[in-house]
GUKOL-187025 format. One record per atom (N, C-alpha, C): x, y, z; residue in one letter; residue number from 1. Coordinates in Angstrom, 2 decimals. Example, Ala and Ser with C-alpha at 12.3 -4.5 7.8 and 13.67 -1.06 7.14 Angstrom:
% GUKOL-187025
> east:north:up:residu:num
> 13.19:-5.69:7.80:A:1;
> 12.30:-4.50:7.80:A:1;
> 13.20:-3.30:7.80:A:1;
> 12.85:-2.25:7.08:S:2;
> 13.67:-1.06:7.14:S:2;
> 12.90:0.03:7.87:S:2;
END
This chain:
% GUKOL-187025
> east:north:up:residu:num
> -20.49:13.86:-7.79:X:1;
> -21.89:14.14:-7.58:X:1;
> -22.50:14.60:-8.90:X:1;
> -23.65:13.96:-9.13:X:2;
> -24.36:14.06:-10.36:X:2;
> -25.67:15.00:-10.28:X:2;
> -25.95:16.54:-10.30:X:3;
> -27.19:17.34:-10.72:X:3;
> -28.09:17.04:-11.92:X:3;
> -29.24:16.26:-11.43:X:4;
> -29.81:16.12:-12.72:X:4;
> -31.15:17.36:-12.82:X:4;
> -31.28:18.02:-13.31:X:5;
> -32.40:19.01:-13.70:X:5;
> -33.12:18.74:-14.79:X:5;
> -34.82:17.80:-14.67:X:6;
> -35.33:17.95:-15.81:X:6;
> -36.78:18.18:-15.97:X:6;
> -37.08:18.76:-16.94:X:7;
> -38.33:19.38:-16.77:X:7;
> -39.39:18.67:-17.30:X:7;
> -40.22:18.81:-16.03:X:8;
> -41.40:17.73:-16.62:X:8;
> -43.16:18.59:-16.09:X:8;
> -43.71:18.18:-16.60:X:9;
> -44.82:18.41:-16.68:X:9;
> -44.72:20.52:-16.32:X:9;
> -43.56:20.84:-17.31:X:10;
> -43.06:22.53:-17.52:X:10;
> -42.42:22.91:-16.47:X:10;
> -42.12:22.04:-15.46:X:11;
> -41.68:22.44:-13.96:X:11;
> -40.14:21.95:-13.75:X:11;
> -39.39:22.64:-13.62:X:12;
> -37.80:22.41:-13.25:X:12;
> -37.84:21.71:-11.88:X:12;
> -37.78:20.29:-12.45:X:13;
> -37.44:19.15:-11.05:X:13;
> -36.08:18.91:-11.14:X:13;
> -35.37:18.79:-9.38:X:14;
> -34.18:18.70:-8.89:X:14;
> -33.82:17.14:-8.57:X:14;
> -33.30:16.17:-9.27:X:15;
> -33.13:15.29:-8.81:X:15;
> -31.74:15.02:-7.81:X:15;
> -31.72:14.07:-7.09:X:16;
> -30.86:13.61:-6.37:X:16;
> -29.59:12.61:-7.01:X:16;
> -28.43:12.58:-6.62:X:17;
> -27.59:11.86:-6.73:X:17;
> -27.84:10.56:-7.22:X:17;
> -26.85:9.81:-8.12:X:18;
> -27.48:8.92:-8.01:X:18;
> -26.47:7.68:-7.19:X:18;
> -27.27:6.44:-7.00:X:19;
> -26.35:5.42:-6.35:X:19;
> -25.50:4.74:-6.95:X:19;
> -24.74:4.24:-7.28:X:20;
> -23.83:3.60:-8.30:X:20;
> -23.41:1.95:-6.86:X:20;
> -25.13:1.44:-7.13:X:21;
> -24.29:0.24:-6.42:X:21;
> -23.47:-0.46:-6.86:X:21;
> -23.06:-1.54:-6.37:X:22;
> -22.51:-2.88:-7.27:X:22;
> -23.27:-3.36:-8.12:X:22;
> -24.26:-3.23:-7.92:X:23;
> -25.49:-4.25:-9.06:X:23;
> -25.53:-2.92:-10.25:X:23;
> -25.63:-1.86:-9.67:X:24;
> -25.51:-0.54:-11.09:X:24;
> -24.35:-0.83:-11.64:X:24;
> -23.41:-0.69:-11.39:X:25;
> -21.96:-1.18:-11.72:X:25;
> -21.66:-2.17:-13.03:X:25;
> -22.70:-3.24:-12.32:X:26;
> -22.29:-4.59:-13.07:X:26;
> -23.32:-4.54:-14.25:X:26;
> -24.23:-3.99:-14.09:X:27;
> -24.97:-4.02:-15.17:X:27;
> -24.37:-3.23:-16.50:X:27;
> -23.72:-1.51:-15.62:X:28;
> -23.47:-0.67:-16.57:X:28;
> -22.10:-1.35:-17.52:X:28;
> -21.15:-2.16:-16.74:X:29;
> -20.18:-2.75:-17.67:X:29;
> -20.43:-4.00:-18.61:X:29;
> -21.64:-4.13:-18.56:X:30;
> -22.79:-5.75:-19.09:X:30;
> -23.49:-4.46:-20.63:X:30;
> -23.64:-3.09:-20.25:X:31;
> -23.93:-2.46:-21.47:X:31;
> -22.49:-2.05:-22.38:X:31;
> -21.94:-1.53:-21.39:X:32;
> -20.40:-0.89:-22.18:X:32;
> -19.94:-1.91:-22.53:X:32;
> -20.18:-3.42:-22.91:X:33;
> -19.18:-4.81:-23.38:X:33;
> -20.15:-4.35:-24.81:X:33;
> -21.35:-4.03:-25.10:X:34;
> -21.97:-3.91:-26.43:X:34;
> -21.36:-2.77:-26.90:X:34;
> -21.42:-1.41:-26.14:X:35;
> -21.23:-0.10:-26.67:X:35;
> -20.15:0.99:-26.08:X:35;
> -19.32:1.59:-26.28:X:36;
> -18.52:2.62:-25.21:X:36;
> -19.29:3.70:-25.19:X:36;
> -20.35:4.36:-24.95:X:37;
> -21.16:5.77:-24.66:X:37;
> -20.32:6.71:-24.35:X:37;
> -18.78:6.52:-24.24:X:38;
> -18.27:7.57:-24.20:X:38;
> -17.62:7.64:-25.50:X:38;
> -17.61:7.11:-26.20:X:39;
> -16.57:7.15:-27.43:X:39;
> -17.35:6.41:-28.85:X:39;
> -18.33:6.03:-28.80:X:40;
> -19.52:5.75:-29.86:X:40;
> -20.91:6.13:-29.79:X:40;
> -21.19:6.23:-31.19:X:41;
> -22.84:6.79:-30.70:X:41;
> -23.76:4.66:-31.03:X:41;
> -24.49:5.20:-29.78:X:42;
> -25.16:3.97:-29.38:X:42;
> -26.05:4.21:-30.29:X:42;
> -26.76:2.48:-30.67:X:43;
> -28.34:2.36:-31.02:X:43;
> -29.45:2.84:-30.28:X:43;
> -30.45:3.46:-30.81:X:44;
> -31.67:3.93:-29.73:X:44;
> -31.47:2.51:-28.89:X:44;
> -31.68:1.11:-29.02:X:45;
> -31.68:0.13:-27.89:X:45;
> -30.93:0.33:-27.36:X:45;
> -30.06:0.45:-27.09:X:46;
> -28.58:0.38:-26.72:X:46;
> -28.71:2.05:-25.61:X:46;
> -29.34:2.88:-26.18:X:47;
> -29.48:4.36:-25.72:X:47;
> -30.69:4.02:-24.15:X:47;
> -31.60:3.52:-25.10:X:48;
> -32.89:3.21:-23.59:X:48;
> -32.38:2.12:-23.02:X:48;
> -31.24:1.09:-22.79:X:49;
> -30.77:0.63:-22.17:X:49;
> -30.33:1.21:-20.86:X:49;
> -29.37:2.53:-21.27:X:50;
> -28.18:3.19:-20.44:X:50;
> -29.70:3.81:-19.71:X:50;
> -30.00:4.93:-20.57:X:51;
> -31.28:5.69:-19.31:X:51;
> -32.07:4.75:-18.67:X:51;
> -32.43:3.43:-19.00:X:52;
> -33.51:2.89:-17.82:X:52;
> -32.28:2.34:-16.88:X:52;
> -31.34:2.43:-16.97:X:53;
> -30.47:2.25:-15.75:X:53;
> -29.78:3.56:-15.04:X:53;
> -29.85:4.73:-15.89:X:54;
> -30.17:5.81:-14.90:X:54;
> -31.14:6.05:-14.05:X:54;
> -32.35:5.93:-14.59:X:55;
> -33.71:5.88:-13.89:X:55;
> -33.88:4.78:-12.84:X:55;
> -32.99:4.29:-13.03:X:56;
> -33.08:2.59:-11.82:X:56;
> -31.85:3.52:-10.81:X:56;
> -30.62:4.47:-11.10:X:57;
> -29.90:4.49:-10.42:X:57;
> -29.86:5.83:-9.37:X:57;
> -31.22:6.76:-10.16:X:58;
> -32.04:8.16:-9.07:X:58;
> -33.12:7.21:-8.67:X:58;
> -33.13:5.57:-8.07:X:59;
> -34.75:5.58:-7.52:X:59;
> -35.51:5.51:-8.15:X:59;
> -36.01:5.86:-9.55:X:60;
> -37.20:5.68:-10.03:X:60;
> -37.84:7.20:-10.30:X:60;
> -36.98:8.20:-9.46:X:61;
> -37.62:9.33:-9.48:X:61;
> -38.09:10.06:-10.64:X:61;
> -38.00:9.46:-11.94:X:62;
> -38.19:9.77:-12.70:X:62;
> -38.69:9.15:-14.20:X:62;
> -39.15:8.70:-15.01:X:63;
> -39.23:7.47:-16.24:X:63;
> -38.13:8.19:-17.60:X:63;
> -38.07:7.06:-18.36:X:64;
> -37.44:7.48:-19.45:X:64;
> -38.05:8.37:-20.12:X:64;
> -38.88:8.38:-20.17:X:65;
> -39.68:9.19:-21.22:X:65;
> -39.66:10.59:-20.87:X:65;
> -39.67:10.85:-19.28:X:66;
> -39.26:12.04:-18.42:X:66;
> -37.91:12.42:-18.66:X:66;
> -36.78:11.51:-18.57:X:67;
> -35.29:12.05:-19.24:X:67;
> -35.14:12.79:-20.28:X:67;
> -35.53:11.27:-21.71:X:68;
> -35.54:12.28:-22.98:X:68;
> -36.06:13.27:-22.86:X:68;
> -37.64:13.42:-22.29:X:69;
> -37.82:15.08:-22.82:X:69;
> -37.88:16.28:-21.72:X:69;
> -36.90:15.81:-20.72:X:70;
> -37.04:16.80:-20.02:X:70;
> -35.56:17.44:-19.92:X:70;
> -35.02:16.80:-21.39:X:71;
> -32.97:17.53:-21.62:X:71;
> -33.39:17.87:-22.87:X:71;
> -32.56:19.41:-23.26:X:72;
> -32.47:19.92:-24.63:X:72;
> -31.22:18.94:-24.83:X:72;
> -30.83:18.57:-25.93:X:73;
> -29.97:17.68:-26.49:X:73;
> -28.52:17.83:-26.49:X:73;
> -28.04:19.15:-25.77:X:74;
> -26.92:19.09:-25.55:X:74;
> -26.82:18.76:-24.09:X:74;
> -27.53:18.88:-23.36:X:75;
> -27.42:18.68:-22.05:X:75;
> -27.44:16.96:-21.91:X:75;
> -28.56:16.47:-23.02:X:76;
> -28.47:14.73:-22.81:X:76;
> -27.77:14.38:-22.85:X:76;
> -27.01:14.57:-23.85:X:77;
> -25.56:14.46:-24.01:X:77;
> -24.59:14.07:-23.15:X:77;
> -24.31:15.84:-22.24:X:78;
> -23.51:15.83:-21.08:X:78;
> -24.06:15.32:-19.67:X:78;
> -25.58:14.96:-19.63:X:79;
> -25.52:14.17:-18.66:X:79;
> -25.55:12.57:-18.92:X:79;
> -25.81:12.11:-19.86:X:80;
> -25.27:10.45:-19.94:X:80;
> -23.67:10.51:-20.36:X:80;
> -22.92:10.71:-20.74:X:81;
> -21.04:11.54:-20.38:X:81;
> -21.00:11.75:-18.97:X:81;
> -21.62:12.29:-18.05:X:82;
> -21.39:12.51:-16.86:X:82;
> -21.71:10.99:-15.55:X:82;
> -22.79:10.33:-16.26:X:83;
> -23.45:9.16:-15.28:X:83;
> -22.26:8.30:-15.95:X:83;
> -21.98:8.22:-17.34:X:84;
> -20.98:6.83:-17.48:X:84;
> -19.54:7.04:-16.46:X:84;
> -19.43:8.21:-16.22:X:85;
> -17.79:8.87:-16.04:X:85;
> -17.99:8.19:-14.41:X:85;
> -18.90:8.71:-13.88:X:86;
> -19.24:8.31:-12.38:X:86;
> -19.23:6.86:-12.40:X:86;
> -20.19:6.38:-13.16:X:87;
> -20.38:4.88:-12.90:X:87;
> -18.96:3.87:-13.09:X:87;
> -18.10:4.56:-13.72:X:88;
> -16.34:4.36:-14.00:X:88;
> -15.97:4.52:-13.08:X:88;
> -16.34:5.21:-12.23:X:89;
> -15.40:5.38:-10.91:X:89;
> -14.77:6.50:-11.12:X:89;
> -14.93:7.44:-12.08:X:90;
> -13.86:8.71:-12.62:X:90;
> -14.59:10.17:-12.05:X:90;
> -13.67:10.32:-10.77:X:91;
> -13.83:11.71:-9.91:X:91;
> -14.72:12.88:-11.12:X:91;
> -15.75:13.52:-10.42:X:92;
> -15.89:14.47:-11.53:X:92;
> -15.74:16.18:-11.13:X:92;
> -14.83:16.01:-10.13:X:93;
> -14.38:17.38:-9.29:X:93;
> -12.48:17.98:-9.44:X:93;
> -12.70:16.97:-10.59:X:94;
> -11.46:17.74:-11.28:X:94;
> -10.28:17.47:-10.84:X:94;
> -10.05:16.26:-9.61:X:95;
> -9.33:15.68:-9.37:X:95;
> -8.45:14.56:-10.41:X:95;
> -9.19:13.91:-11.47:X:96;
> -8.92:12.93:-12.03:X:96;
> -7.59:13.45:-12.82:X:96;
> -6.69:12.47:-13.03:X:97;
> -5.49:13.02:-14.02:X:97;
> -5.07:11.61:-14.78:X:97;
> -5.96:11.62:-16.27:X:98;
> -5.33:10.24:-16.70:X:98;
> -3.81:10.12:-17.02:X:98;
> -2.91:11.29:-16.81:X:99;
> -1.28:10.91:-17.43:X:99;
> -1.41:10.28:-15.99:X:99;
> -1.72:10.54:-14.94:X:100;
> -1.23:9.80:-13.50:X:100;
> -1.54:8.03:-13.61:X:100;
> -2.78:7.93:-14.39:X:101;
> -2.87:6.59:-14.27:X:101;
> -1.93:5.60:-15.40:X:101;
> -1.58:6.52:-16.13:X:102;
> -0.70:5.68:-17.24:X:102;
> 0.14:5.52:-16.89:X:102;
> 1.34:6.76:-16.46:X:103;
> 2.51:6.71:-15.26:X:103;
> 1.79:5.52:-14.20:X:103;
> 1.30:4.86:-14.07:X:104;
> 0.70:3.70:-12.71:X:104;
> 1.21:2.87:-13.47:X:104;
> 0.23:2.34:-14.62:X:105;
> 0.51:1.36:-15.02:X:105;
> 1.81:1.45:-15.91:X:105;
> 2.53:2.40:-16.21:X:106;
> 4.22:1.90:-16.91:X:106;
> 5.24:1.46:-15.86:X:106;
> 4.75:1.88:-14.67:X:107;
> 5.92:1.76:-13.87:X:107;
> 5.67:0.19:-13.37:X:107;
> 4.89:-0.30:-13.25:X:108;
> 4.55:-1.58:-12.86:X:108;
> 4.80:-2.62:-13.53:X:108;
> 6.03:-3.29:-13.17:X:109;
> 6.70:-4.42:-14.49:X:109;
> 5.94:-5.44:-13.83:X:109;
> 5.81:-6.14:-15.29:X:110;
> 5.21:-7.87:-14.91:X:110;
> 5.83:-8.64:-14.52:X:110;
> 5.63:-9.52:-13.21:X:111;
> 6.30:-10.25:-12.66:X:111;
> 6.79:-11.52:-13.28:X:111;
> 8.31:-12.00:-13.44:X:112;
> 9.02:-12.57:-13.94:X:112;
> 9.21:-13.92:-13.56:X:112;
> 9.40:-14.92:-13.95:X:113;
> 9.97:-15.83:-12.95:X:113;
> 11.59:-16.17:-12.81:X:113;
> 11.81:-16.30:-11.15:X:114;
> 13.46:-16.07:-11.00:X:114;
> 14.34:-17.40:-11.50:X:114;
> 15.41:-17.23:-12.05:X:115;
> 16.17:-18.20:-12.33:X:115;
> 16.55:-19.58:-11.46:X:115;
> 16.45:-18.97:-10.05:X:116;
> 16.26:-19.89:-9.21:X:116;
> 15.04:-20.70:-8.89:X:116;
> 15.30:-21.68:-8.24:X:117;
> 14.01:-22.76:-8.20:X:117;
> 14.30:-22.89:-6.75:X:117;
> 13.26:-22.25:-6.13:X:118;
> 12.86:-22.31:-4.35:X:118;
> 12.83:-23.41:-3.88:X:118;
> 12.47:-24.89:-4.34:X:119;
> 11.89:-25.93:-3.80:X:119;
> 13.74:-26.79:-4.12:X:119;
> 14.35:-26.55:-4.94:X:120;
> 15.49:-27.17:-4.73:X:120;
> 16.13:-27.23:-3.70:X:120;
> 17.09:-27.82:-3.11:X:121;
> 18.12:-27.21:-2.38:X:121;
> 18.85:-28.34:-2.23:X:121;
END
């Protein structure tokens, strides 16, 4: 669950959750193929990309122009870090454990093909 708090017209507005449909989804991995927002700093395009798809993903409840200036700059920060993490699918209640997912994928050998040939006989 995502708290967004931003202040607009001097007034501390509470936004709602946001939706992370399939179509949010597909778009947000159609931006992360240009940029990783978690691990590079984006172009301003590249930046009003990600927020007008936050703003598409609270409803509208809000415009870009309302985002940027309604976060002091460390908070922008941690809330576009927080919408990419969600839109990943990555628990943000402290459940997540990436050694668990690496342990997933080591233990999982690639399937081989058997020396035998099924269709013989």
């Amino acid at each position: 669950m995502m708290d967004l708090v931003l202040r607009i017209n001097g007034e501390e507005k509470t936004m709602n959750s946001p939706f992370i449909s399939g179509m949010t989804y597909k778009k947000y991995l159609a931006l992360k193929e240009k940029v990783d927002y978690l691990q590079q700093r984006p172009t301003i395009q590249q930046l009003d990309s990600l927020i007008q798809l936050i703003v598409e993903a609270f409803d509208k409840q809000f415009t870009m122009d309302e985002f940027y200036a309604g976060l002091n700059r460390y908070l922008f920060e941690e809330k576009i870090a927080e919408f990419c993490l969600i839109a990943e699918g990555i628990p943000l209640d402290g459940s997540f454990n990436p050694e668990e997912l690496e342990e997933a994928g080591e233990s999982e050998a690639d399937a081989v093909p058997s020396d035998t040939d099924s269709t013989a006989g």
